[in-house]
N, C-alpha and C positions, 0 to 999 in steps of 0.2 A: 184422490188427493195423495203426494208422494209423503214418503215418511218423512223429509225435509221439512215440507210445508207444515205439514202436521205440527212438528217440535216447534215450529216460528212462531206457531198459531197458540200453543200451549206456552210457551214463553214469555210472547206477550201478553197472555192474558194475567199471567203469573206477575208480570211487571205491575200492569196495571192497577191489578190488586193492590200491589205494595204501596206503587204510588197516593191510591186513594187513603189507603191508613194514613201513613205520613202526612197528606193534607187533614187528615184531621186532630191530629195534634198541634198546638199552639206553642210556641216561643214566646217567652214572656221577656220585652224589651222592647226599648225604646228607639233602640238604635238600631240604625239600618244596615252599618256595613257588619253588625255584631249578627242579625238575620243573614245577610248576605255570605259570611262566610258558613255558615253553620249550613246553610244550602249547599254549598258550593260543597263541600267537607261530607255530606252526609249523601250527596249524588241526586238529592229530592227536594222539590220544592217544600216550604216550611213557611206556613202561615204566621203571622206575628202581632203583637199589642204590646202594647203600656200599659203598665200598674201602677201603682202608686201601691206599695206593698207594707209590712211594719217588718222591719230588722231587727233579731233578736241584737243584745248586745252581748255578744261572745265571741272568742276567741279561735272555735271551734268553727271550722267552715261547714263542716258536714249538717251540724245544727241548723244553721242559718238557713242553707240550701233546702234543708228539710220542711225547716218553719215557711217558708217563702212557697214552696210549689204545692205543698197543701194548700196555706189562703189562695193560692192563682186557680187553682182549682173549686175553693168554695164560691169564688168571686165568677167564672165562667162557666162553671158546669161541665167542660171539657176535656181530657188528657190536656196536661202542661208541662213544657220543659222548662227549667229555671236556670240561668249560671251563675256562677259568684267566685272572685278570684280574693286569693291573698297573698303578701309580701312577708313572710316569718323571715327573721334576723337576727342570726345566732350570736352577735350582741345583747340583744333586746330581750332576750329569750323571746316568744312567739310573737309579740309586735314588729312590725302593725299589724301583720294580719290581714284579716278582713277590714279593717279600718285606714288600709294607704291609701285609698280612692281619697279620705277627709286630710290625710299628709299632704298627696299631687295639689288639692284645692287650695288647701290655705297655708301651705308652705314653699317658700322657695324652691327651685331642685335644687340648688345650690347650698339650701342649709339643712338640707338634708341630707347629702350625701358629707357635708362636715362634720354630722352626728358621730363620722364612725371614725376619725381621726386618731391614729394612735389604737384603734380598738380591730376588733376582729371582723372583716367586712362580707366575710359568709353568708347568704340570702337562699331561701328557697322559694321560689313563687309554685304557688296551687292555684288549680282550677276542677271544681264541682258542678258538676251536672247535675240536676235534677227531673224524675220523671213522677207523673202522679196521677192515675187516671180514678181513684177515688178509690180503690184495692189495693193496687200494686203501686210500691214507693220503690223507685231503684236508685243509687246515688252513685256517680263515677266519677273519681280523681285521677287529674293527671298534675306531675308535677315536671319543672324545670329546676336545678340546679344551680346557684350561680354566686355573682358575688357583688355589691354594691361599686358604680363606680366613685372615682375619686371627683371626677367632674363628672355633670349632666353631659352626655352629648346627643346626637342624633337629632332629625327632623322626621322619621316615621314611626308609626304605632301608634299605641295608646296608652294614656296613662303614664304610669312609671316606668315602660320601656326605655326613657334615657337614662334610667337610672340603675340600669340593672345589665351585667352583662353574663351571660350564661357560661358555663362551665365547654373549655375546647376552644372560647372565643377571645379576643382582646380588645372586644369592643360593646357597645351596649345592642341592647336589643333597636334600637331606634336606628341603629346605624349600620346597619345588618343589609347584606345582599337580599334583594327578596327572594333568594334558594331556598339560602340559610334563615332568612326570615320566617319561612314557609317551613323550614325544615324544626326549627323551636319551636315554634307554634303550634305545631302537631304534637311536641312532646310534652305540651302545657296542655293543650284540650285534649283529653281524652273522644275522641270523634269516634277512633275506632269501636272501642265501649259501646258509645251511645248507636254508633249503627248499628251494630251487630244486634241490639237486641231490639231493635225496631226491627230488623229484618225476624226474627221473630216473636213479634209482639200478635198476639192471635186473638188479640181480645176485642178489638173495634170494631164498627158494624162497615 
């Protein structure tokens, strides 16, 4: 056997390994392009489900994430990743928060982006990760900078992406090239985070 094949053979098996861990951690979510990207982002397939979980009610995303990938974990028995985004609005001091998912629902985008008329439209959206395999709690934030717009625009994303346009840009995240779409998005989820320590996560059988 040449030293080539050797290293191909030790490589792969090294992949393999990896691979297997990562399938055995779970994604907690319901949605499928929100699994799909986190695959795609993380270079690994990534198993996934639904919760019906309980929210704390705070303001604090790191909490939330915290409370949420313990129960996914008490509820499965398995390593879980949990996500949870927020909209802070330096009008509003930290509202909404973790609470713009219940704004996007039962509010127009339209009367929402009127809230900030006259007012300061400065925005930072967050996103938290959650890991928890019943030892080890890791938690990784990434955040986007940006500023509310004045009208909703855009027809991609999700959520309050027409409502929000990031800092370098002059238009919402909705209405974004998918480079630059691709290119915010990375700086909202923290992926790199969460792979790197899955690439050494030593604990799984």
């Amino acid at each position: 056997m040449t030293r080539f094949t050797l290293n191909a053979l030790i490589q792969s098996e090294r992949e393999n390994k990896l691979i297997k861990k990562i399938m055995s951690i779970t994604f907690i979510t319901g949605n499928q392009n929100k699994a799909d990207y986190l695959a795609k982002y993380l270079g690994f397939p990534v198993d996934h489900v639904k919760l019906d979980l309980d929210e704390l009610q705070s303001l604090d995303l790191k909490i939330i994430v915290e409370h949420k990938v313990k129960q996914a974990y008490d509820v499965i028995k398995r390593p879980v990743i949990v996500e949870d985004v927020s909209l802070e609005c330096l009008a509003l001091g930290r509202l909404p928060g973790p609470f713009i998912k219940f704004f996007v629902e039962e509010m127009p985008a339209e009367d929402f982006c009127s809230l900030f008329i006259g007012r300061n439209r400065e925005a930072v959206a967050k996103c938290v990760f959650g890991f928890y395999d019943g030892e080890t709690l890791k938690l990784f934030e990434g955040k986007l900078n940006g500023r509310i717009a004045e009208q909703p625009s855009g027809e991609n994303g999700f959520g309050w992406d027409k409502l929000f346009i990031p800092d370098g840009y002059n238009v919402t995240r909705a209405s974004l090239s998918k480079e630059d779409d691709r290119k915010t998005y990375l700086q909202l989820k923290p992926f790199e985070e969460v792979k790197s320590f899955l690439n050494n996560y030593k604990h799984l059988i």
